[in-house]
C-alpha positions as CSV (number, residue, x, y, z in Angstrom):
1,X,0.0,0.0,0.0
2,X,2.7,2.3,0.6
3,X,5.1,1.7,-2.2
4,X,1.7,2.4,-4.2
5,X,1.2,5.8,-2.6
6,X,4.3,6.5,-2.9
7,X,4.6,5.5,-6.7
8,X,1.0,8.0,-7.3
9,X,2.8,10.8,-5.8
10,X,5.7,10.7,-8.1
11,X,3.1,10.4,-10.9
12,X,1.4,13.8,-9.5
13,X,4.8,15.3,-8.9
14,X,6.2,14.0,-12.8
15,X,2.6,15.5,-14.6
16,X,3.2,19.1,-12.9
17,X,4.1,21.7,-15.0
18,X,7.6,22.7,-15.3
19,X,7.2,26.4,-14.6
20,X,11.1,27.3,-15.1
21,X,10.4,26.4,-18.6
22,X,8.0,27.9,-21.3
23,X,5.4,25.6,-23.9
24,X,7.3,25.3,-26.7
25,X,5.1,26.0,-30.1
26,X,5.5,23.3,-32.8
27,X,6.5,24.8,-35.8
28,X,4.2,24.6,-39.0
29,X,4.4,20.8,-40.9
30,X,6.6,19.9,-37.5
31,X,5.8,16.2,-37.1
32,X,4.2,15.9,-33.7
33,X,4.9,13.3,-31.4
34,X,5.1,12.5,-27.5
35,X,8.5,14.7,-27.5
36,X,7.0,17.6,-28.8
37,X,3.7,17.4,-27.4
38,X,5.7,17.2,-24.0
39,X,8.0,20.4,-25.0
40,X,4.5,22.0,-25.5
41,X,3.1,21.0,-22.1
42,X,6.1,20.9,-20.2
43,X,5.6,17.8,-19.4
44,X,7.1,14.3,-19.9
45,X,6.7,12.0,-22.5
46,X,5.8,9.3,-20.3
47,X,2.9,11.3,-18.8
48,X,1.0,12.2,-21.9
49,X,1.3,8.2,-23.7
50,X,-0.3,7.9,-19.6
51,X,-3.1,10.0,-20.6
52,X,-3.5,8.9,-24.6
53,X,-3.7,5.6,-24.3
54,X,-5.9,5.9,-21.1
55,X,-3.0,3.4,-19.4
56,X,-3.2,2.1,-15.7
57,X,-2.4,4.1,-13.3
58,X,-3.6,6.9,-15.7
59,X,-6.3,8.0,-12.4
60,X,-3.1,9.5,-10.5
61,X,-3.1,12.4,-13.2
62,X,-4.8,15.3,-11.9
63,X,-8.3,15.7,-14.7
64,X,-6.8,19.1,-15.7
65,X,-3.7,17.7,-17.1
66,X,-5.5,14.7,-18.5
67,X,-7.4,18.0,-20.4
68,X,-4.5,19.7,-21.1
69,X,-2.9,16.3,-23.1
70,X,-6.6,15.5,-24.5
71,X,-6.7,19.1,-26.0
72,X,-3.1,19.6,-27.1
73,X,-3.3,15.9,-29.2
74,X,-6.8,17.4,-30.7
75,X,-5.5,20.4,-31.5
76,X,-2.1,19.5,-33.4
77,X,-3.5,16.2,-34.7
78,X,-1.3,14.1,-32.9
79,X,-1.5,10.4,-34.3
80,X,0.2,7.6,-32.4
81,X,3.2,5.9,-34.4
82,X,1.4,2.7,-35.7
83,X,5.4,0.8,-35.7
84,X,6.1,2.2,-32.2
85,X,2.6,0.5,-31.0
86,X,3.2,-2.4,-33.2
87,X,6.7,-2.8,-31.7
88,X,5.2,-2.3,-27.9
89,X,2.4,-4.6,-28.5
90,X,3.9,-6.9,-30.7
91,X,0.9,-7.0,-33.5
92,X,0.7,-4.6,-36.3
93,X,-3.0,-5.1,-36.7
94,X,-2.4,-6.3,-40.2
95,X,-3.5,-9.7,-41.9
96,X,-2.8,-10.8,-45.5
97,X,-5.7,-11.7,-47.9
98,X,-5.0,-14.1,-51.0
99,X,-7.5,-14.1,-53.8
100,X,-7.5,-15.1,-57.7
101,X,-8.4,-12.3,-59.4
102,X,-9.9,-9.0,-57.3
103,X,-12.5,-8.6,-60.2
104,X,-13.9,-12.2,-59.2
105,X,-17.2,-12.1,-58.7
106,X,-17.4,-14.6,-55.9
107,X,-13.8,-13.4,-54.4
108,X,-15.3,-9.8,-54.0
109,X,-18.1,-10.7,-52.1
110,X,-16.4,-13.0,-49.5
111,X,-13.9,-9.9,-49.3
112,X,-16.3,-7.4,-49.0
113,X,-17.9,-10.0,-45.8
114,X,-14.0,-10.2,-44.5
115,X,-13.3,-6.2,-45.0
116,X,-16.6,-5.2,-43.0
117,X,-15.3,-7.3,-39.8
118,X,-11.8,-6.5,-39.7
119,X,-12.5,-2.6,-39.7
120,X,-14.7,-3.2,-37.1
121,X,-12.0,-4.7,-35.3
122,X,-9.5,-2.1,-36.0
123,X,-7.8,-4.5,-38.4
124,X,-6.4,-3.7,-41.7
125,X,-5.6,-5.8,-44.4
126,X,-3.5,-6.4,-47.6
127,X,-4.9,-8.1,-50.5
128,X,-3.0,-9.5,-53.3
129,X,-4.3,-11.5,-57.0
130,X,-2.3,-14.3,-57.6
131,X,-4.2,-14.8,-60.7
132,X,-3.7,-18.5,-59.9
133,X,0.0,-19.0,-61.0
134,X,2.1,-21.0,-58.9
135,X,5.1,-18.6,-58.5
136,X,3.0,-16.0,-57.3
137,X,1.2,-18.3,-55.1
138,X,4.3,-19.2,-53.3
139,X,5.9,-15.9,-53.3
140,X,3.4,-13.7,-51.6
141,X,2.6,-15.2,-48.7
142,X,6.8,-14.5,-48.3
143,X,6.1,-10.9,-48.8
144,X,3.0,-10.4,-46.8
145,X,4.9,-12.2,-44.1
146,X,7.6,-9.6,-44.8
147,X,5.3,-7.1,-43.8
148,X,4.3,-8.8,-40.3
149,X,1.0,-10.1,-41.0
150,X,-0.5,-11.4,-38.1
151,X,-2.4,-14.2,-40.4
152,X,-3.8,-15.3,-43.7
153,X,-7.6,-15.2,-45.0
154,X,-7.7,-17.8,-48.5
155,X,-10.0,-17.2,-51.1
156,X,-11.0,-20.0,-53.7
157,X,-7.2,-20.3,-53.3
158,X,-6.1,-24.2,-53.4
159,X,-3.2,-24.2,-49.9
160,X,-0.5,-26.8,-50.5
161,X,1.2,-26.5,-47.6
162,X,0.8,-24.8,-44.2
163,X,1.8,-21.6,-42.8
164,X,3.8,-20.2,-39.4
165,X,0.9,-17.8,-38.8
166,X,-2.7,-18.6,-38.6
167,X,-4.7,-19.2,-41.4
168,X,-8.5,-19.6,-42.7
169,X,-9.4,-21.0,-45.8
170,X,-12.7,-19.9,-47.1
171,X,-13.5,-22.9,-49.7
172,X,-10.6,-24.8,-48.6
173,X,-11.1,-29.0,-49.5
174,X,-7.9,-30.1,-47.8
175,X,-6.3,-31.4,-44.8
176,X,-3.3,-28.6,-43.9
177,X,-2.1,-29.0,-40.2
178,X,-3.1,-25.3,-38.9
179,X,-5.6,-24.0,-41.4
180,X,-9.1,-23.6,-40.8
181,X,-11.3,-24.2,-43.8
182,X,-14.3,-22.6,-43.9
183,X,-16.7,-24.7,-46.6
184,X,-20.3,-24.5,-48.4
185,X,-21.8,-27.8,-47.5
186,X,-21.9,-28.8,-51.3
187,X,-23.7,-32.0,-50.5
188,X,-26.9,-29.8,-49.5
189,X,-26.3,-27.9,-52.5
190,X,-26.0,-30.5,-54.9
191,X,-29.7,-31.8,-53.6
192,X,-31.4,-28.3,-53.5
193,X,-30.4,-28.2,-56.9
194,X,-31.0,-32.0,-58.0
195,X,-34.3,-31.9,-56.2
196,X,-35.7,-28.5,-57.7
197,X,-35.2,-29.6,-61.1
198,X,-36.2,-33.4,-60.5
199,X,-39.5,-32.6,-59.1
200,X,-40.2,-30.2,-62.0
201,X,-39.9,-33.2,-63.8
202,X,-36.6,-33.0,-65.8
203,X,-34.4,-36.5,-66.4
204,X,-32.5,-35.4,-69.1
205,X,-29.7,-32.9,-67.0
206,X,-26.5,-32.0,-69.0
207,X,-23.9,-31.1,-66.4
208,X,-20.6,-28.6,-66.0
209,X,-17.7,-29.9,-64.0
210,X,-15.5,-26.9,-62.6
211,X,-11.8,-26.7,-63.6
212,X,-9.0,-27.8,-61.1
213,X,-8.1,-24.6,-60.8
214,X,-11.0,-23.8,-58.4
215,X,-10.7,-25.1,-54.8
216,X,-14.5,-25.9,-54.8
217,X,-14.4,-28.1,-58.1
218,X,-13.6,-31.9,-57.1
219,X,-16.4,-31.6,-53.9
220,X,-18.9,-30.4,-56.1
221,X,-19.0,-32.7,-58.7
222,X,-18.3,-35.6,-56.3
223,X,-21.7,-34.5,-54.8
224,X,-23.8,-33.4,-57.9
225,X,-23.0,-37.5,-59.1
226,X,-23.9,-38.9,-55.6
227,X,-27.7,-36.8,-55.5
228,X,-27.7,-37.8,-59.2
229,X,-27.3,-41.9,-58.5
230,X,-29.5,-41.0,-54.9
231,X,-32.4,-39.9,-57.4
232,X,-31.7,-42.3,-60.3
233,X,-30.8,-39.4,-62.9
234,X,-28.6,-41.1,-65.6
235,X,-25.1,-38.9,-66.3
236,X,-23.4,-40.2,-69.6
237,X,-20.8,-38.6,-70.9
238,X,-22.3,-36.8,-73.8
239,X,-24.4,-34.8,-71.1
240,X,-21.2,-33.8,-69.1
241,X,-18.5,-31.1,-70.5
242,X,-15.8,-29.8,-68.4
243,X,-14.9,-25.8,-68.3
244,X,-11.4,-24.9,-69.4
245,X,-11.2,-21.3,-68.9
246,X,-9.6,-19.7,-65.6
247,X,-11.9,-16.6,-66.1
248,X,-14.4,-15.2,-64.0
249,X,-16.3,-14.1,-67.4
250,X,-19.3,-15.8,-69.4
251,X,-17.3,-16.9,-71.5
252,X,-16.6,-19.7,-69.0
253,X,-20.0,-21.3,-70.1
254,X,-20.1,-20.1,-73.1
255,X,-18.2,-22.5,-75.4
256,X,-18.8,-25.9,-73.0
257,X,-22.4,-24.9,-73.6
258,X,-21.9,-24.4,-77.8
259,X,-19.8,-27.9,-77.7
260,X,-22.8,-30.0,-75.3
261,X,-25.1,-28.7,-78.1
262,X,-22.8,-29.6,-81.4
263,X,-22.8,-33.2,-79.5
264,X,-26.6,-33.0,-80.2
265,X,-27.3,-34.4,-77.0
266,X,-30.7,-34.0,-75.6
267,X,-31.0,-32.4,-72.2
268,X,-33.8,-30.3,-70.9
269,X,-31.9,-28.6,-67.9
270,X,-28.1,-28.0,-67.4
271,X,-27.0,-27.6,-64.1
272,X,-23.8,-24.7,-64.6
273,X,-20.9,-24.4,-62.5
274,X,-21.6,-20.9,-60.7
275,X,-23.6,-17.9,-61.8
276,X,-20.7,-16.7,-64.4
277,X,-21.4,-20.0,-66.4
278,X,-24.9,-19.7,-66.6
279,X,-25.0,-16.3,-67.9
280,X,-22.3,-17.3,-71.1
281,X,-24.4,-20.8,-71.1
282,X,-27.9,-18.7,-71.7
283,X,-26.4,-17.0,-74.6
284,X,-25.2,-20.0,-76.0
285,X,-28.6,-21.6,-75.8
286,X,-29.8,-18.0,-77.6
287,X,-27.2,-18.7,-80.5
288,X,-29.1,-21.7,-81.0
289,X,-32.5,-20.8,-81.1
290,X,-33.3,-22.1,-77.6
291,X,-35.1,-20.6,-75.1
292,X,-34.6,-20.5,-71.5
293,X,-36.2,-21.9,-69.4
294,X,-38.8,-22.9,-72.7
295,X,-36.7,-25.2,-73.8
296,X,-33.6,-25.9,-71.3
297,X,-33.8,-25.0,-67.7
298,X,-30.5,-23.2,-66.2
299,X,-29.7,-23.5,-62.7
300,X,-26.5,-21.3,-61.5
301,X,-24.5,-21.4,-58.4
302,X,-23.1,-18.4,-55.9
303,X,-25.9,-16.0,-56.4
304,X,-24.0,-13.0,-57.2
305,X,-25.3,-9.4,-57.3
306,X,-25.8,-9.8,-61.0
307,X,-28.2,-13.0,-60.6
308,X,-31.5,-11.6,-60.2
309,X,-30.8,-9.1,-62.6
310,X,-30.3,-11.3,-65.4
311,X,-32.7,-12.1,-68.1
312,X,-34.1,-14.5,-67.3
313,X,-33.2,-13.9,-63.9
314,X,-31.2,-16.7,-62.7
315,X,-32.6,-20.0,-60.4
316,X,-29.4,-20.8,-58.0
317,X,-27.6,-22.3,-55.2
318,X,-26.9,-18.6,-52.9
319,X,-23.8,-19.2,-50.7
320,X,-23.9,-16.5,-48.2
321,X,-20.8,-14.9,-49.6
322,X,-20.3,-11.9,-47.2
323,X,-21.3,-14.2,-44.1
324,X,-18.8,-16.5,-45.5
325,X,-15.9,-13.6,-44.9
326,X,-17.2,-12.3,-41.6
327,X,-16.8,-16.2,-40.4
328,X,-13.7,-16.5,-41.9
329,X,-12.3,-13.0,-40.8
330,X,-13.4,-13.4,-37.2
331,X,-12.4,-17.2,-37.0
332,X,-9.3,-16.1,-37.7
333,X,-8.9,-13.1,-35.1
334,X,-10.4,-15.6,-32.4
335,X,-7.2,-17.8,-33.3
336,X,-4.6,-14.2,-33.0
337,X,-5.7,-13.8,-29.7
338,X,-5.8,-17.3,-28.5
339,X,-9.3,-17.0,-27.4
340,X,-10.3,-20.3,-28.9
341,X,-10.2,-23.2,-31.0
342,X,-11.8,-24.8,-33.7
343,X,-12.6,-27.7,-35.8
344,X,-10.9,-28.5,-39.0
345,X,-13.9,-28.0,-41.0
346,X,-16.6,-24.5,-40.6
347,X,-19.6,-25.7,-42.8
348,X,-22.0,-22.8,-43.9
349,X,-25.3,-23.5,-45.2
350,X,-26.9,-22.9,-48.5
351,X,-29.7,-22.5,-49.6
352,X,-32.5,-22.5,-53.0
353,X,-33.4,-19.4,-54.9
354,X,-35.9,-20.2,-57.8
355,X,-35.9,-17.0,-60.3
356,X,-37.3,-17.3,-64.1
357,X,-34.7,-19.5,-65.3
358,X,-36.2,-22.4,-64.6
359,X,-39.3,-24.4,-64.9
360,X,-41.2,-27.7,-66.1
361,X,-39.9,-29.1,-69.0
362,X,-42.8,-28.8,-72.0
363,X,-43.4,-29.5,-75.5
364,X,-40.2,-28.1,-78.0
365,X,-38.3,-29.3,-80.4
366,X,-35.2,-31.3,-79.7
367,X,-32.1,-29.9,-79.4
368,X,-30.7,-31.9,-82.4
369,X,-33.0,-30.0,-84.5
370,X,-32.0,-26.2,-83.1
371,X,-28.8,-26.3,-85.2
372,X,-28.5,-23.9,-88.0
């Protein structure tokens, strides 16, 4: 008790002003720091980082100096060093963010999801497109590291091998010793879509497999051909095409659609990768004289903003893309601070949205007969 008293007086002596010595004025585009808002007070350094960062023991301070700092910090702007806190604290409040392409439809809406949380958090971020090549893949995780992230958010980004630093995977389909992945559950997809267009009463459903490329591709075909077998819908070859394309245009549908119709095989609904897809594979259909969903039904996948806005307006699987980020952005702050931990595997839920692009398949010509 009285080592504490004693310790408070020498705070109330320290935060008096030095009267033998006059504020000095900082000088116009002078950097201000603690020094010089000190020099301006007369008093110590040590006193006013008391005050600023509203540290313990920061009661001992008589209120009018605790003004005095508050007011001189307002008036001359003062921002704390971000490296000198960073150094103190030992975080820089910084994480790294690895996407394809930052025009992707799905990646910007899981970013935008990620972005909304960490601000909230007083995080910030930096966000780089690897455009899916391997050298940059491997190289900037070294340079984000470079710059002290504290951890890694994954986007659609296939991880090969672990990091030192925490790490979330937002549609991540493998086993990587400290990596979170944070997953659609495309088995509950594949039947909301399956189901839809079954009970409609299509059989006949041409199918596009994702490229390897795309972290989600293996798990959602493995599951669209388990539903199909589940619900006895026949998947020869001729009705499946695979997308080659590493673009986030419709032109990724585009040409697999032209080439499952130069096959002449007769389908009445084609089940497209993700939204992207669907909007090239309408057009194709167009080309051709066919109609959706008149005669071929379209289902899409994602939901993007565009979706609903299409003509026809798109029927798809939604994955709650923003929610997706917040999960991933706080499951990963959760795992900075220690303050928990978690499974391998974070599913998230999907869920059905019928729009005009489907419907029950009726009398048209076949396919075989649209060509030109």
């Amino acid at each position: 008790m009285q080592r504490a008293m004693v310790r408070a007086r020498m705070v109330q002596l320290e935060c008096m002003p030095k009267r033998n010595k006059a504020g000095v004025q900082p000088q116009p585009g002078q950097p201000v720091g603690l020094r010089t808002l000190g020099e301006y007070l007369n008093l110590s350094p040590a006193t006013i980082s008391l005050v600023l960062n509203n540290a313990p023991g920061v009661h001992s301070i008589p209120q009018e100096t605790r003004n005095r700092v508050i007011e001189a910090a307002a008036k001359f702007d003062y921002r704390p060093s971000f490296y000198a806190r960073s150094l103190r604290k030992r975080q820089t409040y910084t994480v790294g963010v690895l996407v394809p392409e930052l025009n992707d439809h799905y990646a910007t809406q899981v970013l935008a999801g990620v972005e909304q949380y960490l601000i909230e958090e007083g995080y910030f971020y930096l966000t780089v497109s690897h455009r899916r090549k391997p050298n940059l893949m491997e190289e900037y995780p070294r340079l984000l590291m470079d710059r002290s992230v504290e951890g890694f958010i994954l986007i659609d980004t296939i991880l090969e091998k672990g990091f030192k630093l925490p790490t979330v995977v937002v549609a991540g389909h493998r086993h990587i010793d400290g990596a979170t992945n944070v997953v659609l559950d495309q088995r509950r997809a594949a039947e909301l879509a399956l189901r839809h267009l079954h009970q409609l009463g299509h059989r006949k459903i041409a199918f596009m497999r994702g490229g390897s490329h795309s972290a989600d591709a293996d798990d959602r075909w493995e599951c669209l051909m388990a539903v199909a077998r589940e619900l006895k819908i026949a998947t020869p070859e001729e009705l499946t095409v695979q997308l080659r394309l590493k673009t986030s245009t419709p032109e990724l549908g585009f040409e697999p659609t032209k080439e499952l119709l130069e096959r002449g095989a007769d389908f009445t609904a084609l089940i497209c990768y993700n939204d992207m897809s669907a909007i090239g594979a309408t057009r194709a259909l167009a080309d051709r004289g066919l109609r959706v969903p008149h005669d071929v039904s379209v289902v899409g996948f994602d939901d993007i903003e565009g979706a609903s806005f299409h003509n026809p307006s798109l029927t798809t699987i939604r994955q709650p893309l923003m929610e997706m980020g917040q999960v991933a952005a706080r499951i990963l702050l959760q795992r900075i601070r220690g303050l928990a931990s978690f499974p391998e595997v974070v599913p998230i839920h999907p869920s059905l949205v019928i729009r005009e692009s489907t419907a029950m398949p009726g009398k048209r010509r076949a396919i075989g007969a649209s060509r030109a």
